[in-house]
N, CA, C and O of each residue as an XYZ file, in Angstrom:
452
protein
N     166.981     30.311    -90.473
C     165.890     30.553    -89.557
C     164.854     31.404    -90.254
O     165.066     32.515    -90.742
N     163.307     30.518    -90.237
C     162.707     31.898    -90.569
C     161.372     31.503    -89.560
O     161.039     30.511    -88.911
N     160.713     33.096    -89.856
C     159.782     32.837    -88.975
C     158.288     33.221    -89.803
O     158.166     33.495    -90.997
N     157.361     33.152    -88.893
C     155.956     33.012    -90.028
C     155.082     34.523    -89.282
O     154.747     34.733    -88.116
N     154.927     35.360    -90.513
C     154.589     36.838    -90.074
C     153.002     36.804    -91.074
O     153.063     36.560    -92.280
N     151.796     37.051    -90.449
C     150.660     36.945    -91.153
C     150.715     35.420    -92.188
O     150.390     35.579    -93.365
N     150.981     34.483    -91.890
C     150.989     33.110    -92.392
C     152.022     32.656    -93.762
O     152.043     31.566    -94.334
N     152.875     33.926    -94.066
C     153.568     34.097    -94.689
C     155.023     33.933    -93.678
O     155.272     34.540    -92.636
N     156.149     32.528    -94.645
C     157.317     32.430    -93.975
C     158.209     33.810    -94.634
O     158.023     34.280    -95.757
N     159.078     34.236    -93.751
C     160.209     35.518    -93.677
C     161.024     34.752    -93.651
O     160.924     33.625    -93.167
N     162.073     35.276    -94.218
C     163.318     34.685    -94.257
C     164.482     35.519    -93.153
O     164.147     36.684    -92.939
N     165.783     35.074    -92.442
C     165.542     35.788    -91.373
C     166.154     37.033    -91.478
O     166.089     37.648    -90.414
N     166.814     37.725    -92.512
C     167.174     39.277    -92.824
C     165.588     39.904    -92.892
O     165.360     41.002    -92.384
N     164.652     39.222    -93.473
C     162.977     40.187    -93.498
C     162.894     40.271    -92.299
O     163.040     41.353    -91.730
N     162.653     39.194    -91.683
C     161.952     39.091    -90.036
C     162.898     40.215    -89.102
O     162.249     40.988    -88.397
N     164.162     40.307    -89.084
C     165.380     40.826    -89.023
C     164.936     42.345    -88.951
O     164.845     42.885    -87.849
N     164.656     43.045    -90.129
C     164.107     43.783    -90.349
C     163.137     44.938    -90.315
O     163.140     46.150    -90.527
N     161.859     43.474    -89.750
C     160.342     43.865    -89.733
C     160.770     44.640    -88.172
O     160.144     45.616    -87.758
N     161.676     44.156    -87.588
C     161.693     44.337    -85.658
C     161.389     46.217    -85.551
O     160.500     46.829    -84.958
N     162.464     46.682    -86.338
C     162.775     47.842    -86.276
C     161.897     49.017    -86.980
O     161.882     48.928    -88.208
N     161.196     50.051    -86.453
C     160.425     50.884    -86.563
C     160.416     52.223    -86.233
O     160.917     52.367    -85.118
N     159.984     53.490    -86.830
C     160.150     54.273    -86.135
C     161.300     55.052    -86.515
O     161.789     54.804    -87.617
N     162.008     56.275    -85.543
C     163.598     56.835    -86.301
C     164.494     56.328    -86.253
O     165.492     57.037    -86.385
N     164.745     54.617    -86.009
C     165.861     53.798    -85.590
C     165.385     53.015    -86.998
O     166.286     52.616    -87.736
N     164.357     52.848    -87.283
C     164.026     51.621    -88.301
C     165.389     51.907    -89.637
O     166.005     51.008    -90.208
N     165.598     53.701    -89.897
C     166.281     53.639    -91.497
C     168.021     53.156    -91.040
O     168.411     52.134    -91.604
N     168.742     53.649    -90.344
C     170.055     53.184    -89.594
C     169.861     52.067    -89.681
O     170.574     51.423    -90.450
N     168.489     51.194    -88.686
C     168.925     49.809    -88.988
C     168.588     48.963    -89.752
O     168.712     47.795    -89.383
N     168.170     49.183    -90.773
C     167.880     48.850    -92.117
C     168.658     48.705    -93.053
O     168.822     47.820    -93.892
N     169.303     50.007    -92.760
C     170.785     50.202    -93.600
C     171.414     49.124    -93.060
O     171.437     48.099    -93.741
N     172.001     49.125    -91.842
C     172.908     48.495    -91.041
C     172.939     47.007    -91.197
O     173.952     46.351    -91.438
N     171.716     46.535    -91.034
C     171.134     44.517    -91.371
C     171.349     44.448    -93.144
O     171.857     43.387    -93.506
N     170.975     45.600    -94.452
C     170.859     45.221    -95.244
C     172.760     45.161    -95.809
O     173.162     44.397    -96.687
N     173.498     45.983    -95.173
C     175.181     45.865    -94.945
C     175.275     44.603    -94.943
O     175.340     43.868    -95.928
N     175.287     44.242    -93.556
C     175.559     42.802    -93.138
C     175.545     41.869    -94.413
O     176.437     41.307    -95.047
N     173.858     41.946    -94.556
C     173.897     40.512    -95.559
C     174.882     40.748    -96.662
O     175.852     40.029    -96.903
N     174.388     42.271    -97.564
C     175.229     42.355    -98.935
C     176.735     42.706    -98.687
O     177.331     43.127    -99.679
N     177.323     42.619    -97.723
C     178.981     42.333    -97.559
C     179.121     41.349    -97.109
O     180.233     41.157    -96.618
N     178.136     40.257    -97.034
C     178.488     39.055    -96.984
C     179.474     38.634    -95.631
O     180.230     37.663    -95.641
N     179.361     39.260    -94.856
C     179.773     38.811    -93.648
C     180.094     37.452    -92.941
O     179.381     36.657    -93.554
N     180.592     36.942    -92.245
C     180.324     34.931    -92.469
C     179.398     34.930    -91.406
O     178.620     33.979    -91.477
N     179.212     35.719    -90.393
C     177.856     35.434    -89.901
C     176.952     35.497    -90.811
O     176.134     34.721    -90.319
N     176.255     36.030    -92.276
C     175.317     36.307    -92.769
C     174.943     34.795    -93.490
O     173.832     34.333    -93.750
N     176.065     34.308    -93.672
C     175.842     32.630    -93.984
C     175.315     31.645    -93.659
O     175.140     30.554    -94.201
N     174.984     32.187    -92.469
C     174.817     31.345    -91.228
C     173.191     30.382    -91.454
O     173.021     29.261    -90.974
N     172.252     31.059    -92.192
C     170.963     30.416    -92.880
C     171.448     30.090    -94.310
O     170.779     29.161    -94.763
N     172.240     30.469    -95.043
C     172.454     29.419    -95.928
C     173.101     28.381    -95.831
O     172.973     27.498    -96.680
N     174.003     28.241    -94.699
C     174.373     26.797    -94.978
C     173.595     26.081    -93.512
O     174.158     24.998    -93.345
N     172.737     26.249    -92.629
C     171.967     25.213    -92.042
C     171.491     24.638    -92.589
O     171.264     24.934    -93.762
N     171.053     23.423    -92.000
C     170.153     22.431    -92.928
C     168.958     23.035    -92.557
O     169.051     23.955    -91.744
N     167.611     22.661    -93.059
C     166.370     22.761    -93.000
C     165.493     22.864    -92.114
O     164.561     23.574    -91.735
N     166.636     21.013    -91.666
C     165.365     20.218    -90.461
C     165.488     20.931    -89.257
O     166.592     21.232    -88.804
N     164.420     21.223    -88.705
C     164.419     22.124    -87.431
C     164.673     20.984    -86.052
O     164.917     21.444    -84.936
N     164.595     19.719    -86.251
C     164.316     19.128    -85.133
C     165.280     18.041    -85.054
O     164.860     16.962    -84.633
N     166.783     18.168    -85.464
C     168.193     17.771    -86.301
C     169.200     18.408    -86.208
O     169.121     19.499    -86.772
N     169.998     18.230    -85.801
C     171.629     18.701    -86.258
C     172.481     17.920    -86.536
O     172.825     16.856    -86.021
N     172.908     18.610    -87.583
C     174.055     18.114    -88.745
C     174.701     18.828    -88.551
O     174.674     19.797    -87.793
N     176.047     18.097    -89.845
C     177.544     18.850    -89.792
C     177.049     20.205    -90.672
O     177.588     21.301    -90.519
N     176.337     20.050    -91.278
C     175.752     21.532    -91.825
C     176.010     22.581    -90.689
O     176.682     23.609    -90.602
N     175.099     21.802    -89.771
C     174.655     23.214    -88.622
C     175.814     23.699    -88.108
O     176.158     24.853    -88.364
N     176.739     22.686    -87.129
C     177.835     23.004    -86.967
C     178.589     24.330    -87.655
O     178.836     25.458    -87.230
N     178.808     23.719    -88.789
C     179.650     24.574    -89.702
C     178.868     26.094    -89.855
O     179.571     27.105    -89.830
N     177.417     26.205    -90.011
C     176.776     27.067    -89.939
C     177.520     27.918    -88.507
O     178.600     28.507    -88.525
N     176.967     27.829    -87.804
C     177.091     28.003    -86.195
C     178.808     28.579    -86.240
O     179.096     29.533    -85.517
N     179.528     28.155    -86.825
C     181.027     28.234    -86.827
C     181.075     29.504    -87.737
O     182.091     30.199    -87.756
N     179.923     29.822    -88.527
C     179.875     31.076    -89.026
C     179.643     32.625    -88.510
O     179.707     33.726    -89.056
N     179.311     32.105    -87.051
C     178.793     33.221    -85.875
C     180.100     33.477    -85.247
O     180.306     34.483    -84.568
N     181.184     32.361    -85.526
C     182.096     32.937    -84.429
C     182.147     31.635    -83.320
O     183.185     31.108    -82.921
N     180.615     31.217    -82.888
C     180.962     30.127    -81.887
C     181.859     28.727    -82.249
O     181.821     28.132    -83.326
N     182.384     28.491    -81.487
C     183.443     26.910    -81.223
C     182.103     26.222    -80.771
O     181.160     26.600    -80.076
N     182.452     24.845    -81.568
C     181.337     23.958    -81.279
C     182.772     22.508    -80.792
O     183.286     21.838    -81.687
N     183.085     22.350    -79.565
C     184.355     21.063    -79.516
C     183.949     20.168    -79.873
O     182.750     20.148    -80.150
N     184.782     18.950    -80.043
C     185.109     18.201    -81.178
C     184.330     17.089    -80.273
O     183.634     16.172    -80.709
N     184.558     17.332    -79.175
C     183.470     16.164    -78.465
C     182.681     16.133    -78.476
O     182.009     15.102    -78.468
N     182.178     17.542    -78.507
C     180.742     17.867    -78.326
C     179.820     17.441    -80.106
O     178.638     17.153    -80.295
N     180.907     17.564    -81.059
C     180.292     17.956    -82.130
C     180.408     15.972    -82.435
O     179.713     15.571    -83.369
N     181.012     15.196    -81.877
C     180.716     13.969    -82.249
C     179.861     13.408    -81.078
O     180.053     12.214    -80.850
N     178.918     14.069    -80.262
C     178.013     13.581    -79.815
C     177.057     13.863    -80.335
O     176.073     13.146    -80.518
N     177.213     14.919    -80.635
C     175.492     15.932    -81.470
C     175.302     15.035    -82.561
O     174.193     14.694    -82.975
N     176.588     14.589    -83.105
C     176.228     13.993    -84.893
C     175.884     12.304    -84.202
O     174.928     11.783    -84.776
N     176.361     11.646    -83.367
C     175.726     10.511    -82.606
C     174.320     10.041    -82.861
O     173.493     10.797    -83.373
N     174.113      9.141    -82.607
C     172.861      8.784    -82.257
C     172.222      9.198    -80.781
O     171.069      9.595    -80.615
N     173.262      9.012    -79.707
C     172.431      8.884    -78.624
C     172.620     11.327    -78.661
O     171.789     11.986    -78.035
N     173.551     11.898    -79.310
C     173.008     13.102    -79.122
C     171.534     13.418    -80.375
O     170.899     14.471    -80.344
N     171.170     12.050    -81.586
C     170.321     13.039    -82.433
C     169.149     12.557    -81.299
O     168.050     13.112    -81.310
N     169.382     11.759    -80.569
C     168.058     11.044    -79.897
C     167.517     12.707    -78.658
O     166.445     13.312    -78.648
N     168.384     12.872    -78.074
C     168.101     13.697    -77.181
C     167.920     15.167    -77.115
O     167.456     15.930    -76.268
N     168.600     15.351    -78.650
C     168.753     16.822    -78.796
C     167.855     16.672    -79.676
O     167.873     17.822    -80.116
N     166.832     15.982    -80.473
C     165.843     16.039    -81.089
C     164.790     15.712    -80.667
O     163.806     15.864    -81.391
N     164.604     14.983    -78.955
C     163.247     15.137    -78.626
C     163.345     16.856    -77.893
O     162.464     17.041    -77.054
N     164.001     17.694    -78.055
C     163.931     18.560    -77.184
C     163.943     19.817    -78.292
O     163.573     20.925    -77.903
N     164.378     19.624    -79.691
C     163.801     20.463    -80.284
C     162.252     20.273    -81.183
O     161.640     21.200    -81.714
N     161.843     18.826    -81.176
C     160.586     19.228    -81.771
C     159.366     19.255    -80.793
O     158.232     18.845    -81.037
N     159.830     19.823    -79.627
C     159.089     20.432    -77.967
C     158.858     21.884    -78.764
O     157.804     22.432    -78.442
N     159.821     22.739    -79.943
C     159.922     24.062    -80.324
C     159.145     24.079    -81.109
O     159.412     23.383    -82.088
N     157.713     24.892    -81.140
C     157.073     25.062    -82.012
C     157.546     26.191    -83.055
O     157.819     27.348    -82.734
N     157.588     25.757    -84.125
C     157.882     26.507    -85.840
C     157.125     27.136    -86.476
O     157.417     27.662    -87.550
N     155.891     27.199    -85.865
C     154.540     27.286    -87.013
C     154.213     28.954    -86.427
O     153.301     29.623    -86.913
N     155.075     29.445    -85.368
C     154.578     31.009    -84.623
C     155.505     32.402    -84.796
O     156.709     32.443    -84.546
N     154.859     33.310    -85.180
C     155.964     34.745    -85.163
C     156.852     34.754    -84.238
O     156.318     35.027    -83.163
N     157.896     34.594    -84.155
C     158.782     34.554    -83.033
C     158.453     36.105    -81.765
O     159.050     36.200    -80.693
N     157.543     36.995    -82.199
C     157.517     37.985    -81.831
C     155.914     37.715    -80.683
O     155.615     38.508    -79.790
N     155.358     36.843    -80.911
C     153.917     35.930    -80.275
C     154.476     35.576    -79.234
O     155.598     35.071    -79.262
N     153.662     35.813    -77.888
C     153.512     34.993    -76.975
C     153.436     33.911    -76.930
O     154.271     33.184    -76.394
N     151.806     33.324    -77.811
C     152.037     32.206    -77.928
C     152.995     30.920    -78.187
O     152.946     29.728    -77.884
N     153.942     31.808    -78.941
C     155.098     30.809    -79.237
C     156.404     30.724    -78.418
O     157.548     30.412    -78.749
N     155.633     31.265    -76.746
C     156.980     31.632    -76.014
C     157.395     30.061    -75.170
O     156.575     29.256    -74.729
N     158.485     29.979    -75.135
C     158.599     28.463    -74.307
C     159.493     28.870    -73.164
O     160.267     28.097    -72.599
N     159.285     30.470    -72.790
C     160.211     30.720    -71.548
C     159.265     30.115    -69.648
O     158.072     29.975    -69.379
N     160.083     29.993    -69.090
C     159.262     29.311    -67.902
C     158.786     31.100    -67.067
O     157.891     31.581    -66.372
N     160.058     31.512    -67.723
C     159.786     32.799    -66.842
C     158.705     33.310    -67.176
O     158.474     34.155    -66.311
N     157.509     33.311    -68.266
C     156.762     34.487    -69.015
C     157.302     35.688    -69.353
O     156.685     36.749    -69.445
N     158.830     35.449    -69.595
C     159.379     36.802    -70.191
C     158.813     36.962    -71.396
O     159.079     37.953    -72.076
């Protein structure tokens, strides 16, 4: 995952990062830059996704399986399907990619949270 900060893409430990400010920013700086360099299997979790934002693969899966979540076996041979890349890919390229995740503009909540 990354996101786009002044038209420049972050990768998502930077973006990760950028959140925190202030007398919390050095703790959690320390704390996120831990994570990645002990290699945690959540920290894997963007190296082994695939790319395509508007797609899931057995990449992702396996990614995702790096957080801890169970993805079932039904579920994970519908996603890799046709009729799940059909449906779960008109509904992610509805997600615009091109915005700071931290922008309004790029909010797709109904609530205006």
């Amino acid at each position: 995952m990354s996101v786009y900060s002044g038209g420049a893409r972050l990768s998502f430990k930077d973006t990760l990062l950028s959140f925190f400010a202030g007398d919390a920013g050095p703790v959690a700086s320390t704390a996120i830059r831990q994570y990645f360099e002990d290699h945690y299997t959540g920290s894997q979790f963007e190296r082994l996704a695939d790319g395509d934002a508007n797609r899931i693969t057995a990449n992702d899966i396996v990614a995702v399986s790096m957080l801890g979540v169970d993805v079932p076996p039904a579920v994970s041979v519908w996603l890799l399907g046709s009729d799940g890349q059909d449906a779960v890919g008109r509904h992610l390229s509805s997600v615009p990619t091109n915005v700071d995740i931290r922008s309004s503009a790029g909010s797709t909540s109904r609530c205006g949270c």
